[in-house]
TIGU-274865 format. One record per residue: residue in three letters; x, y, z of N, C-alpha, C in turn. Coordinates in steps of 0.02 Angstrom, whole numbers, plus 50000, padded with zeros to 5 digits. Atoms other than C-alpha are relative to their C-alpha. Example, Ala and Ser with C-alpha at 12.3 -4.5 7.8 and 13.67 -1.06 7.14 Angstrom:
// residues 2
Ala500454994150000506154977550390500455006050000Ser499584994149997506844994750357499615005550037
// end
This chain:
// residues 582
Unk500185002950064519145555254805500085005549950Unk500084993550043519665564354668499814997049921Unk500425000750059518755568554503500445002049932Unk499524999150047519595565354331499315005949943Unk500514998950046518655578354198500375000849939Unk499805001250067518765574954023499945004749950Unk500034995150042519205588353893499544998149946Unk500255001250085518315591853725500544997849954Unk499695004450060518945582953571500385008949968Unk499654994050023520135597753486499794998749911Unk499905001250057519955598953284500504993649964Unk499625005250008521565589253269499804993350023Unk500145006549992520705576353363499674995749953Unk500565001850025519525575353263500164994949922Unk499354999450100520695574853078500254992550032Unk499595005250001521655559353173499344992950008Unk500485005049976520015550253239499774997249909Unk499995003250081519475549853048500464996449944Unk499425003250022521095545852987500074992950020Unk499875007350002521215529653072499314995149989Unk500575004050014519365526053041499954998749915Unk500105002150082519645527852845500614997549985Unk499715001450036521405526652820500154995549961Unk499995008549999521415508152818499724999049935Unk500465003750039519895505752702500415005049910Unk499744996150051520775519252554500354993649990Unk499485003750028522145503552530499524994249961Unk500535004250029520375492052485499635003949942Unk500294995350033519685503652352500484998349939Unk499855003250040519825496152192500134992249987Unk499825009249983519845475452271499524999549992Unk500835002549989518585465352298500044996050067Unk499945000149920518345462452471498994995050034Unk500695003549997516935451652553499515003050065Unk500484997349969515395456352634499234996150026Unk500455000749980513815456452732499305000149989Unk500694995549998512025458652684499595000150064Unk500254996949936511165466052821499175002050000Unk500944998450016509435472252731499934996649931Unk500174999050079508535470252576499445004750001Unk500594991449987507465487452528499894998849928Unk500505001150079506285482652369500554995949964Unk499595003050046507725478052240500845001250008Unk499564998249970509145483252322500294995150048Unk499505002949904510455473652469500405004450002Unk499734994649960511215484352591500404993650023Unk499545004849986512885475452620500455003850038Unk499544995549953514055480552762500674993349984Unk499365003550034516065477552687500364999950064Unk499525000549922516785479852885500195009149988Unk499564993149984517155500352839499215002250044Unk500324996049961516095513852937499095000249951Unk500685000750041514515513152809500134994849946Unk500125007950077513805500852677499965002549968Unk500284998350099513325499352504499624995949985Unk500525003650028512065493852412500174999149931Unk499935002350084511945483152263499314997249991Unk500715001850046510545481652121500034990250016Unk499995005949998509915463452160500174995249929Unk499835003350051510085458851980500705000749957Unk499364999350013511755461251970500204990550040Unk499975009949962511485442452085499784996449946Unk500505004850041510105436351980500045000449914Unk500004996850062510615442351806500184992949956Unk499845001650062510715430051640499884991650048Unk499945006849971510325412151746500574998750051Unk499635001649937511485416151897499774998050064Unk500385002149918511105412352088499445006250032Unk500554992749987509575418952151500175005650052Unk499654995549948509605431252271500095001250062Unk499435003349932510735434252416499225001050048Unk500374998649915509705432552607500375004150041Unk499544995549937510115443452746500294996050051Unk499425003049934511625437952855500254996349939Unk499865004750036512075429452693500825005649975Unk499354998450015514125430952638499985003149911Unk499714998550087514525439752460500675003049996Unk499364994950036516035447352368499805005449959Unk500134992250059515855466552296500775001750005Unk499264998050022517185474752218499795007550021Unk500204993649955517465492552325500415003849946Unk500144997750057517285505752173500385007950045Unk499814997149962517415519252329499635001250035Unk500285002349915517465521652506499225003850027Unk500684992749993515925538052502499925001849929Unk500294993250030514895545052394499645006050009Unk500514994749974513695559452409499634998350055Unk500315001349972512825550552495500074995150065Unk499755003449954513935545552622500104992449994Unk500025006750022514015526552558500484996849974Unk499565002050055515135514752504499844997849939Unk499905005450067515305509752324500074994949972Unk499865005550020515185494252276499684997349931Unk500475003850061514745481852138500234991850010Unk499915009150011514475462152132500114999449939Unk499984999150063514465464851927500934997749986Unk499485000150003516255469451950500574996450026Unk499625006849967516855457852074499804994049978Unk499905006650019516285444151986500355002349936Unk499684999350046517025451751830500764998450020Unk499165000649967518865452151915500084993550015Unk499815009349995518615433551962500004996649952Unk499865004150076518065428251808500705000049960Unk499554998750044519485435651714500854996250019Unk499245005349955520935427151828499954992649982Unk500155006750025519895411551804499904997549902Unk500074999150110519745415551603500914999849982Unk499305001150015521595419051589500364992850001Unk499835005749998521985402951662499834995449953Unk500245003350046520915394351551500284999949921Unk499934999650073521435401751388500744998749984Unk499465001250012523295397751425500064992050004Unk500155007050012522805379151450499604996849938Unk500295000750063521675381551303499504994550031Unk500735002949987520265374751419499585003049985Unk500724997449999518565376851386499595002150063Unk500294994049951517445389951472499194999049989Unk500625000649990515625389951533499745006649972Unk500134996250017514605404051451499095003049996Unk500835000150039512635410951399500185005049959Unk499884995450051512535420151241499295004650041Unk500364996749987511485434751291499835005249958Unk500184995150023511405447751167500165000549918Unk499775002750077511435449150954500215008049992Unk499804991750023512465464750890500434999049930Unk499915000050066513285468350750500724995149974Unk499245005350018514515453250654499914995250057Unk500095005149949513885441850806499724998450065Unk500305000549957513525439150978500495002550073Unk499635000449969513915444951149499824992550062Unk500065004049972514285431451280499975001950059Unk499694998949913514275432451496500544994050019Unk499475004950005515765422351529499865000150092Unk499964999349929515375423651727500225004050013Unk499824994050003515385441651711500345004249955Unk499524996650037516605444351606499484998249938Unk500724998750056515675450251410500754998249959Unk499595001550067516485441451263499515001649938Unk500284999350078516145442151077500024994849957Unk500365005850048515455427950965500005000949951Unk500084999450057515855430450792499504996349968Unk500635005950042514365423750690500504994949951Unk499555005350032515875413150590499964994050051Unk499865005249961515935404150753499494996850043Unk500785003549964514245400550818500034991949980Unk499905008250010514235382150718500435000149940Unk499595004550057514895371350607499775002849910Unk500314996350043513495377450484499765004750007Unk500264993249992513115392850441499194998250033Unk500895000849980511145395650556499705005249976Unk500424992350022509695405550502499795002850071Unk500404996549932508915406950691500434997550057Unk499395000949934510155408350846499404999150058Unk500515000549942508555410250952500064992750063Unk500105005649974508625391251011500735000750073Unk499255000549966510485396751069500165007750059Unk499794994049931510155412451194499644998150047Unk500275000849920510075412451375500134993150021Unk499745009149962510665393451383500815001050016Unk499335002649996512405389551457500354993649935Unk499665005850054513735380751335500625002850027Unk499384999949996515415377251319500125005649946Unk499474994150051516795391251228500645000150013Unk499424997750001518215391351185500295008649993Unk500144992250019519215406951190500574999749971Unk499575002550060520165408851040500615008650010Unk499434995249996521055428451083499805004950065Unk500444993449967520785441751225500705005050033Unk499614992750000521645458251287499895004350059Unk500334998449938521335461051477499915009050007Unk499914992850023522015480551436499295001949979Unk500814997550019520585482251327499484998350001Unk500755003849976519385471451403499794996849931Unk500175003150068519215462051229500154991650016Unk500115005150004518755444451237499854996549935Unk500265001750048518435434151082499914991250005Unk500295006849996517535415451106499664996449915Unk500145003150051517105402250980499644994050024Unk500235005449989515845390250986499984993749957Unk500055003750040516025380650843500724997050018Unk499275005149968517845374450902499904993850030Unk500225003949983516915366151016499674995449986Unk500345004250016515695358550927500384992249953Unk499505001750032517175353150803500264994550016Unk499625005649959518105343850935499684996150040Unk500205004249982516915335651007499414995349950Unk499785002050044516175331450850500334992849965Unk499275004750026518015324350796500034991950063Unk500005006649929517885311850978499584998449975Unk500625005950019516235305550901499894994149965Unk499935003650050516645302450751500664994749979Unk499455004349974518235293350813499644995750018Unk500215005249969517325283950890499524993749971Unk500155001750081516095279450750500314995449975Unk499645003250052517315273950649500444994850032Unk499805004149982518065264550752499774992650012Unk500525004549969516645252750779499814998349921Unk500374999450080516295253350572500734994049984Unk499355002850036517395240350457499644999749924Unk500004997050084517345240950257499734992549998Unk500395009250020516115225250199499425001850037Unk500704997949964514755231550342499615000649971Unk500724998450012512965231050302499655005150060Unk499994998049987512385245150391499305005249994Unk500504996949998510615255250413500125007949983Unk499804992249983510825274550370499195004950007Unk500744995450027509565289150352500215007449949Unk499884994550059509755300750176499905005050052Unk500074994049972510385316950256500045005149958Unk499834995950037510805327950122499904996949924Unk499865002050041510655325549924500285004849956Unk499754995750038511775333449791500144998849933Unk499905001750069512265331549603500284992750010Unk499685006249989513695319449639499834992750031Unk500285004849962512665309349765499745001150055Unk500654998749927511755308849936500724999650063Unk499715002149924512625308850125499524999450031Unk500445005949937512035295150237500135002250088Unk499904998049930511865300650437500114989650031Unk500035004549959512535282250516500044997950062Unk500164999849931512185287850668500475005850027Unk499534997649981513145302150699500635004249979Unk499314998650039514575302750574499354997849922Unk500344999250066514005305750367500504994349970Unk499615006150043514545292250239499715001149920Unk500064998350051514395297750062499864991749956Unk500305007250057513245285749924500295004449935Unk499984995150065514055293249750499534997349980Unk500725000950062512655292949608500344992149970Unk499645004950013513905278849540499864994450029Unk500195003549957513485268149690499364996950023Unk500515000249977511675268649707499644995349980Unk500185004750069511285256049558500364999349964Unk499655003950060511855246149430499925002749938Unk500254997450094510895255649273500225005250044Unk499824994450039511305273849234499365004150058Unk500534995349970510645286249376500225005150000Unk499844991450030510755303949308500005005650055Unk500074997549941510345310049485499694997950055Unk500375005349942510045302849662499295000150012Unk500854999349993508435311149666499584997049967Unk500215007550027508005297849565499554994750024Unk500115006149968508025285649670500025000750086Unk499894997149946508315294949852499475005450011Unk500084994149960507375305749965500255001450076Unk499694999449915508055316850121499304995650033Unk500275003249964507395306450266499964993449991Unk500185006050000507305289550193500474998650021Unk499465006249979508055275350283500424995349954Unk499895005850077509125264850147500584996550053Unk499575004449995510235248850182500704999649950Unk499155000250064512095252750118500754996250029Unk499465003550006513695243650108500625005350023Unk499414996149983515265252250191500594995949970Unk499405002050045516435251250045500615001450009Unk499264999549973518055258850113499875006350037Unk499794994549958518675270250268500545001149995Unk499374997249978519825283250277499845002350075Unk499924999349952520405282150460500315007550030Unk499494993750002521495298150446499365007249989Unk500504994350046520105309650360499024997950039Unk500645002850011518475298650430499625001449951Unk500534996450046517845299650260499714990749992Unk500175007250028516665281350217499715003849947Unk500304999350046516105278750066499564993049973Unk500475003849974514525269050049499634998849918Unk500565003750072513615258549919499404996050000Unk500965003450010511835251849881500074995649945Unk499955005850047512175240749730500214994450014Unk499665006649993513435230249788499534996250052Unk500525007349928511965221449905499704998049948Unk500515006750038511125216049735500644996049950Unk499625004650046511805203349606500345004349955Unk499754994950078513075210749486499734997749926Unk500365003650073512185209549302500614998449952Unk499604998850045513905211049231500074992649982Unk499745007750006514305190949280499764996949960Unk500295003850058514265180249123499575003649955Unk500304994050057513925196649014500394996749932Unk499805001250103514915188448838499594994150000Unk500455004850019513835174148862499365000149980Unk500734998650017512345183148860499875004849968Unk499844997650024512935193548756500515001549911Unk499695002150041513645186748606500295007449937Unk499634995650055514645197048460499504998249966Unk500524999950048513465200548321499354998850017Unk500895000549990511705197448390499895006550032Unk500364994749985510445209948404499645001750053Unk500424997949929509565217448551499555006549986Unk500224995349988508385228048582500125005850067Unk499744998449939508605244148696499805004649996Unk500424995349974508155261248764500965004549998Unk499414996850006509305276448739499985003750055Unk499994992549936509765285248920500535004649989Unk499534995050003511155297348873500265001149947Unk499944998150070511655306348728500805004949994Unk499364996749995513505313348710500025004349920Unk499884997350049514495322148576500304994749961Unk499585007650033515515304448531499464996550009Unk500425005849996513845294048545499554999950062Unk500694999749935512375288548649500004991850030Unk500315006449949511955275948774499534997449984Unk500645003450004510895262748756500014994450061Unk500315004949926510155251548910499874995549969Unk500215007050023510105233748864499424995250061Unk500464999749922509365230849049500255003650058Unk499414996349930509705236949208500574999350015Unk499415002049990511155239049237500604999749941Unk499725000150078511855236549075500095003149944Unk499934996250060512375250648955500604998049955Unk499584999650050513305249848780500065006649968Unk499864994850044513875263548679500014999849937Unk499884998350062513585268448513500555005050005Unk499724993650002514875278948462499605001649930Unk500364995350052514365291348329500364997249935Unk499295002850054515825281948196499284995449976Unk500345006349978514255266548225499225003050000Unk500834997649972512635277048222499665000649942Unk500304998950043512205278848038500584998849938Unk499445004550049513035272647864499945007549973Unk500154993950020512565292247803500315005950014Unk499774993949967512865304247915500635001550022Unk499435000549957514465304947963500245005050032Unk499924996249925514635320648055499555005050020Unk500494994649944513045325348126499974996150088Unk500005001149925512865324948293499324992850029Unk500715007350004511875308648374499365003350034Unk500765000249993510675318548445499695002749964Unk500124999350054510335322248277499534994449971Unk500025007750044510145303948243499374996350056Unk500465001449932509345299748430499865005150020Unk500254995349919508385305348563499814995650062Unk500225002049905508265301348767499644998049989Unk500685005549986507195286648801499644996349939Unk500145005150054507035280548626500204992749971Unk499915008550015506795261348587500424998649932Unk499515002650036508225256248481500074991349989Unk499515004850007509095242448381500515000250004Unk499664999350005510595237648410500574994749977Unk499755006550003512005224548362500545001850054Unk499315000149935513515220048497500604997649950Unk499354999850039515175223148409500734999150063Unk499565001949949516165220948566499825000750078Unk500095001749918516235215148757500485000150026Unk499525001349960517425219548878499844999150075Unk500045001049939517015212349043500385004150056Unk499484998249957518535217949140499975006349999Unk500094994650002518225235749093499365002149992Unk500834997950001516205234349090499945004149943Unk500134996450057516145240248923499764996949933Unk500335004050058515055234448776499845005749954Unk499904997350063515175241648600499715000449981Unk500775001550038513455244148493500315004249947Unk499864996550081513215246348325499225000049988Unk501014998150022511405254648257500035000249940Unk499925000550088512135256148062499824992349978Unk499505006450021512425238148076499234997050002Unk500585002350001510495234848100499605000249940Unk500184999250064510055241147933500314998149942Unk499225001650038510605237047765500605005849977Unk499704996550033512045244247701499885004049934Unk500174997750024511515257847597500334998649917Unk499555003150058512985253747474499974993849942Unk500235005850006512555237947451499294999149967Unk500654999350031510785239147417499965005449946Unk500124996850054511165252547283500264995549931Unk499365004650051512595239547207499404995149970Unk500535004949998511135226347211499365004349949Unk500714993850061509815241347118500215001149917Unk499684997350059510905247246995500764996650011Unk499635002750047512145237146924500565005349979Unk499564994850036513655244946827499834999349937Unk500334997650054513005251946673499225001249979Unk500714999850016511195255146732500205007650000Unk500094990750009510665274746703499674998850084Unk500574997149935510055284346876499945006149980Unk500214992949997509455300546895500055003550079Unk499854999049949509915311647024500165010150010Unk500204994450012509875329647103500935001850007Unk499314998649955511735340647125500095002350041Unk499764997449951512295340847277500595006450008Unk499504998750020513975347447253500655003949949Unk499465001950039515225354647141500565002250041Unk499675000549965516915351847205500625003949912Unk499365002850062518685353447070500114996649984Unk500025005550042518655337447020499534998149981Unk500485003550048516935334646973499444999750033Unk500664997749972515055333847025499984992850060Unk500375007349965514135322647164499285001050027Unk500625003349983512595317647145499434995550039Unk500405002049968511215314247266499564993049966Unk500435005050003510615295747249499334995250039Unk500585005549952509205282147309500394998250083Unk499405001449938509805277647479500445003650037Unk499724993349992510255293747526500714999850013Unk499184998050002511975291147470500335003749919Unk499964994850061512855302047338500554994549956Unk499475002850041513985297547177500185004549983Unk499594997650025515255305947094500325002149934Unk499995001750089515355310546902500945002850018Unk499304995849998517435315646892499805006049927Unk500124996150048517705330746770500314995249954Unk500105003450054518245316446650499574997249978Unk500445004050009516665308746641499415004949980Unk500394994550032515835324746595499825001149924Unk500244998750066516015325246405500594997249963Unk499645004150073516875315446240500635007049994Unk499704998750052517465330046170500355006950035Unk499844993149968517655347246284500354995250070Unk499515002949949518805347646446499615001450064Unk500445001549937517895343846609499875006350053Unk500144989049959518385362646690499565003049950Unk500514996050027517395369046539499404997550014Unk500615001850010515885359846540499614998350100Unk500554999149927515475359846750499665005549986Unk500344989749995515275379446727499264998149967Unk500535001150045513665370746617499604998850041Unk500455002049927512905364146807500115003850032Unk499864994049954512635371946954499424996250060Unk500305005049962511805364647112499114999850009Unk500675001450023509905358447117499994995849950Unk500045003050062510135353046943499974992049988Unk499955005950019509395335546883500204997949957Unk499315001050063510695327146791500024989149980Unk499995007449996510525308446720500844996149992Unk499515003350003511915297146737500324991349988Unk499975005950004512715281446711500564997750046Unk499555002349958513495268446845500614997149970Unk499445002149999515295266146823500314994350024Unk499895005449948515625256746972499975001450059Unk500244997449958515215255347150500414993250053Unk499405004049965516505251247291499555000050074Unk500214998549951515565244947455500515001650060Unk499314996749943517055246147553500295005850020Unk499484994549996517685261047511499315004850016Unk500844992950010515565268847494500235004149948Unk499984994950048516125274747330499624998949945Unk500565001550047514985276847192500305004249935Unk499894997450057515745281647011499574999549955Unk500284999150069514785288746873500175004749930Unk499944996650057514785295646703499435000749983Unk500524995950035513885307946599500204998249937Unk499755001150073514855305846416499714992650000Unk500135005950032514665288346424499084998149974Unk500735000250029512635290646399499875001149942Unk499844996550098513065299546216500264993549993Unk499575005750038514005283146175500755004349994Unk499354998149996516095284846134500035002849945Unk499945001150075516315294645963500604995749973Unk499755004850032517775284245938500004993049983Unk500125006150008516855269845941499935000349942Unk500034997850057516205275145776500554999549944Unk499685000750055517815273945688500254993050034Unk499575009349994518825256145652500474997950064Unk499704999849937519445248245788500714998050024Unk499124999850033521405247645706499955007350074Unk499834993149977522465259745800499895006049974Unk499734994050032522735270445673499045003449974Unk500674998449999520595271345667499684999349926Unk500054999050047520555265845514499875003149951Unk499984995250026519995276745382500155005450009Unk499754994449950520245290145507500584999250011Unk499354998649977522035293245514500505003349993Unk499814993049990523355303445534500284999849912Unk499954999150079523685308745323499285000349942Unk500405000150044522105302945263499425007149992Unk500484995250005520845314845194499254998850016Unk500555001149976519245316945277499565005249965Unk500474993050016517515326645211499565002250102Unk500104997949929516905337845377499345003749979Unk500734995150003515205345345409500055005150044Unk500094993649959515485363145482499255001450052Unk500595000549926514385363945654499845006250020Unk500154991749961514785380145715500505005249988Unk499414994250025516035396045657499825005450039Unk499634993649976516925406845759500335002449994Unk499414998650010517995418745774500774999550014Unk499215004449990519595408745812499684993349971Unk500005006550028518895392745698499464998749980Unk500645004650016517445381145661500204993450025Unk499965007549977516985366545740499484996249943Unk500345003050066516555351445622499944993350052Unk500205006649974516145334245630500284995249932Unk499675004950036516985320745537499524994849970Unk500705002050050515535314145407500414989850007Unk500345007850006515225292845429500315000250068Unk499855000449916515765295445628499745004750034Unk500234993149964515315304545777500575004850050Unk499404995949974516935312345811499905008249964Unk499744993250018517135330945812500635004050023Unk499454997449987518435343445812499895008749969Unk500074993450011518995360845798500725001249956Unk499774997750049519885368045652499985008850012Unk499774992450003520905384045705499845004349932Unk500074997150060520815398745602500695001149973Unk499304999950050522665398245544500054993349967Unk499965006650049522265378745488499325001649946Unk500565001450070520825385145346500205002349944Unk499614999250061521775389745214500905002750002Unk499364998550002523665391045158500195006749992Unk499934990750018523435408145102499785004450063Unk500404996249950523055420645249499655003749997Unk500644997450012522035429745156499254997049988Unk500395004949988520915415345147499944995750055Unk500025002649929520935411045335499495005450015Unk500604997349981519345422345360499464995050004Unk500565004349956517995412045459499465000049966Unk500654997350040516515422645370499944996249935Unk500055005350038517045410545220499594992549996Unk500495006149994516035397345309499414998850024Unk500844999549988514305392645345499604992150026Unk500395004149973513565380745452499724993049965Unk500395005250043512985364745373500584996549936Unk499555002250070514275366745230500634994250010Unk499395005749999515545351945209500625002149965Unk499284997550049517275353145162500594995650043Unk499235006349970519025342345148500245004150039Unk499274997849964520365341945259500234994450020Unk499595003549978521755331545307500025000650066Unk499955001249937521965322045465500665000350046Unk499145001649963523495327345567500074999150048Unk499835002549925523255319345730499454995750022Unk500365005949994522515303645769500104994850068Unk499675001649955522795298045948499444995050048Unk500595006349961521375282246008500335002350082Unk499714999149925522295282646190499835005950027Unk500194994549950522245300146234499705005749981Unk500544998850012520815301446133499695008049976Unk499684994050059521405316546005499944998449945Unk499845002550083520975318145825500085007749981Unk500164993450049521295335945720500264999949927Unk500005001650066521195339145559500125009049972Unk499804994149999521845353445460499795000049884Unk500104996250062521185363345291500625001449934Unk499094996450002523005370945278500164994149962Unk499295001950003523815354845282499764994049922Unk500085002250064522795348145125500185002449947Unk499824996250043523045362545042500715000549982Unk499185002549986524875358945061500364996049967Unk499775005950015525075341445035499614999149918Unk500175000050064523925344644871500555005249935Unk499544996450028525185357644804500594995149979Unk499285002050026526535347044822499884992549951Unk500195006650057525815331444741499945002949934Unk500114997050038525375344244593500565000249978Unk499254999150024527165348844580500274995349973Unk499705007649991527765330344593499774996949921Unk500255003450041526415326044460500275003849949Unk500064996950071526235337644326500775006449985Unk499444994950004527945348744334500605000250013Unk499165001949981529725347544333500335008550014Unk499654994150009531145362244352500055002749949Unk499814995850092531315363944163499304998749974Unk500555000150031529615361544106499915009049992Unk500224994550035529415379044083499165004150037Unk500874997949966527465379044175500075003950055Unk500164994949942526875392544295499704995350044Unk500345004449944526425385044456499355001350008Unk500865001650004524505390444444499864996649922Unk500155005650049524685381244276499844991650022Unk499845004349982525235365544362499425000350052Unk500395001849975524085366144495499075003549967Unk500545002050025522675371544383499644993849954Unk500045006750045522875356144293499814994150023Unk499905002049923522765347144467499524998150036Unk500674999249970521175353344530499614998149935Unk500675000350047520355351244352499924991550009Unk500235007849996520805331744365500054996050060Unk500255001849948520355330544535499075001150006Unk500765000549987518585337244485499814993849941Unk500315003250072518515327344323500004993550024Unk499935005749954518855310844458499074996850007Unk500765003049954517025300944471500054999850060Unk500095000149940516365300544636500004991549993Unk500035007449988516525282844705499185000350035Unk500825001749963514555274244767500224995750043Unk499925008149954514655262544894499934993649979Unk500395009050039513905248744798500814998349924Unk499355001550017515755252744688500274998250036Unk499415002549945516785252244828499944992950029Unk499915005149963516065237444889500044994649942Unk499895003350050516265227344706500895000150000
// end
């Protein structure tokens, strides 16, 4: 019998025995490879992967964010082998990472189908949120959390939801998810669906979800349906809050769908009677109403005849006076008005008011006061270049022209004599209701002085040759103004018409009060011109002198001849009246 004895192991043995006990597991290092748990030690599993030692993994790398609880012993897992030893003789592993590597195969797939992905938001950082995608950590822009911007995400961590994933970058481990995509598109299937079940005429239950200037949005279960302010009633609602609060239930009319857009648009009036039907009947042209003013523009104000029922003043229609102040000058919001109805248009829901038309015509009732040729009195408003206007009764004004200012001076001189404030009496001319014009005069209160003379053209006694005696009024230096003695015509007598001589054209020659001839050389009734000239007596008396008493051969000095002239012009009796009229 023979005995086999077995050598010692050599170094080299030793180098190859390890070699085929690790080489193997070096080609697993960096996979994810499946395994055993074998213990659990406090918070820890001890998992054997099939190499020469285990590894242990943190249990909440199992149990972490609402995953599966944790593993049992003899129970199967997947770790991802990180490496084969550490210090501590051990393999490396992680479940963290091996489910990260699965996820991401299963994420890729997804985001090239543009399926949706299971998720929990777990953490708030800066610009949004991070997500666990089944290991794998995405990012949640706060743009994409919802539809509406939220104040508190709280309700939304640690629950599973759907995500889309809108970009990611396996290189740099960059994920980016959106939850509001989701909400979006499913959502959009609701409200498909909604509307599909909705038709335009529906009576329909909602509940006020929102209210805004324009009007309210109705929740009809699901999908919003806009009430404009327009819609809500028949009268004039300035704002839904009016007549709306969030939460109330209201009964509205689904007035038309867009199928393309799901937009409805929803009304509350059309369920009561329209007030418009058989509005000119009850409404006649010219009758009066009473009414209430709800709105006040820059062209005119609203007035409410009833519910439902507004007319317009325009501002043309609001006062016979004012004509461009503003009406809420004239009105104010919520004030009880008259009004008359000047037009009805059914077909365009539009009725015309008139508030001037309730009162009298101011025009009219002055025409009816004063007559043409009563006096008024009145303050000045005005002066314009053609002439004054005077504040009358009826707070409407008249108009003196600068011809109506004075007989005898020219109408640019004699305004400069007013100035505004000034009470000024007048007389009515004439008064146009149509036009609202009111003419007056000032001269005609003096009377006409040419009434005063004959009522021949030529003014009888007054005319152009005859000799007039004049009562000097006033002397200046360019003339004297006189007055034409048995009339009340005056005039002005230049200083080159007071004597023939120019050394006797000095002014200082005359004196106030004093009378003195002169011939009339312009006599014009129509355009109401008379002058008279010193000169042109002195003139026409020379030559009659000549004519009379003196020939070429007589031999006489011409102050002979006309002293002979003047002596039997004084030596002439005066005529009396009580002669003249024998």
């Amino acid at each position: 019998m023979s005995v086999t004895t077995e050598r010692a192991p050599t170094r080299e043995d030793c180098a190859a025995l390890l070699n085929e006990s690790y080489g193997d597991s070096e080609a697993f290092k960096g996979s994810v490879s499946k395994g055993r748990v074998v213990a659990i030690e406090k918070d820890v599993a001890v998992i054997d992967i099939g190499l020469k030692t285990e590894g242990r993994v943190a249990l909440k790398e199992f149990t972490g964010y609402g995953r599966d609880p944790a593993p049992k012993i003899g129970e199967e897992v997947e770790v991802y082998l990180e490496r084969v030893e550490n210090a501590l003789g051990e393999a490396v592993i992680s479940r963290d990472k091996a489910r990260r590597e699965e996820s991401w195969v299963k994420l890729e797939k997804a985001f090239e189908t543009s399926e949706k992905v299971d998720g929990v938001i777990f953490n708030q950082v800066k610009g949004g949120f991070t997500v666990d995608l089944d290991g794998a950590v995405a990012f949640l822009p706060r743009s994409q959390v919802d539809i509406r911007p939220i104040r508190d995400a709280g309700p939304l961590m640690n629950v599973p939801q759907p995500f889309h994933i809108l970009k990611m970058d396996r290189r740099r481990g960059n994920i980016v998810v959106s939850r509001r995509t989701v909400l979006e598109e499913s959502r959009a299937e609701q409200r498909h669906e909604i509307v599909a079940n909705l038709e335009e005429g529906q009576v329909i239950d909602g509940v006020v979800k929102n209210i805004t200037d324009y009007g309210a949005f109705v929740d009809l279960g699901g999908i919003d349906g806009l009430l404009h302010v327009t819609d809500v009633a028949w009268r004039r609602v300035n704002h839904p809050s009016e007549v709306l609060t969030i939460g109330q239930t209201v009964k509205v009319r689904i007035i038309k769908i867009n199928h393309d857009t799901h937009r409805i648009s929803l009304g509350m009036k059309q369920l009561l009677e329209d007030p418009w039907q058989g509005i000119e009947a009850k409404y006649p042209l010219g009758a009066k109403f009473h009414g209430r003013v709800t709105n006040i523009t820059d062209y005119g104000a609203f007035v409410e005849l009833e519910p439902g029922i507004e007319g317009l003043v325009h501002v043309s229609e609001m006062s016979w006076t004012k004509k461009n102040a503003h009406p809420g000058k004239i009105v104010s919001t919520s004030q009880e008005v008259d009004v008359q109805i000047l037009e009805v248009d059914p077909s365009k829901r539009r009725i015309s008011l008139g508030l001037k038309q309730t009162i009298q015509n101011p025009w009219e009732g002055f025409a009816e006061k004063y007559p043409v040729g009563a006096t008024v009195t009145g303050e000045v408003k005005n002066k314009t270049e053609f002439g004054l206007f005077i504040g009358l009764d009826g707070d409407v004004d008249g108009m003196v022209h600068l011809s109506d200012l004075d007989w005898n001076r020219p109408g640019e001189q004699v305004i400069d004599d007013y100035k505004k404030g000034d009470m000024i009496t007048a007389q009515v001319l004439d008064v146009d209701v149509e036009k609202e014009r009111i003419s007056l005069g000032v001269k005609q209160l003096a009377g006409d002085p040419f009434a005063s003379v004959g009522e021949t053209e030529e003014g009888g006694d007054v005319k152009k040759g005859a000799v007039v005696t004049c009562e000097i009024i006033e002397v200046k230096e360019s003339g004297i103004d006189v007055k034409i003695s048995g009339t009340d015509l005056t005039t002005f007598i230049k200083r080159s018409e007071l004597a023939r001589d120019r050394t006797d054209q000095r002014t200082e020659r005359f004196a106030v009060g004093e009378k003195v001839d002169a011939r009339v050389t312009l006599f014009d009734r129509k355009a109401r011109k008379v002058a008279v000239s010193i000169k042109a007596l002195e003139v026409a008396e020379e030559k009659e002198a000549i004519a009379q008493y003196g020939s070429a051969d007589s031999g006489a000095s011409l102050g002979d001849i006309l002293g002979a002239a003047l002596k039997a012009r004084d030596d002439t009796p005066k005529k009396t009246k009580k002669s003249d009229e024998e």
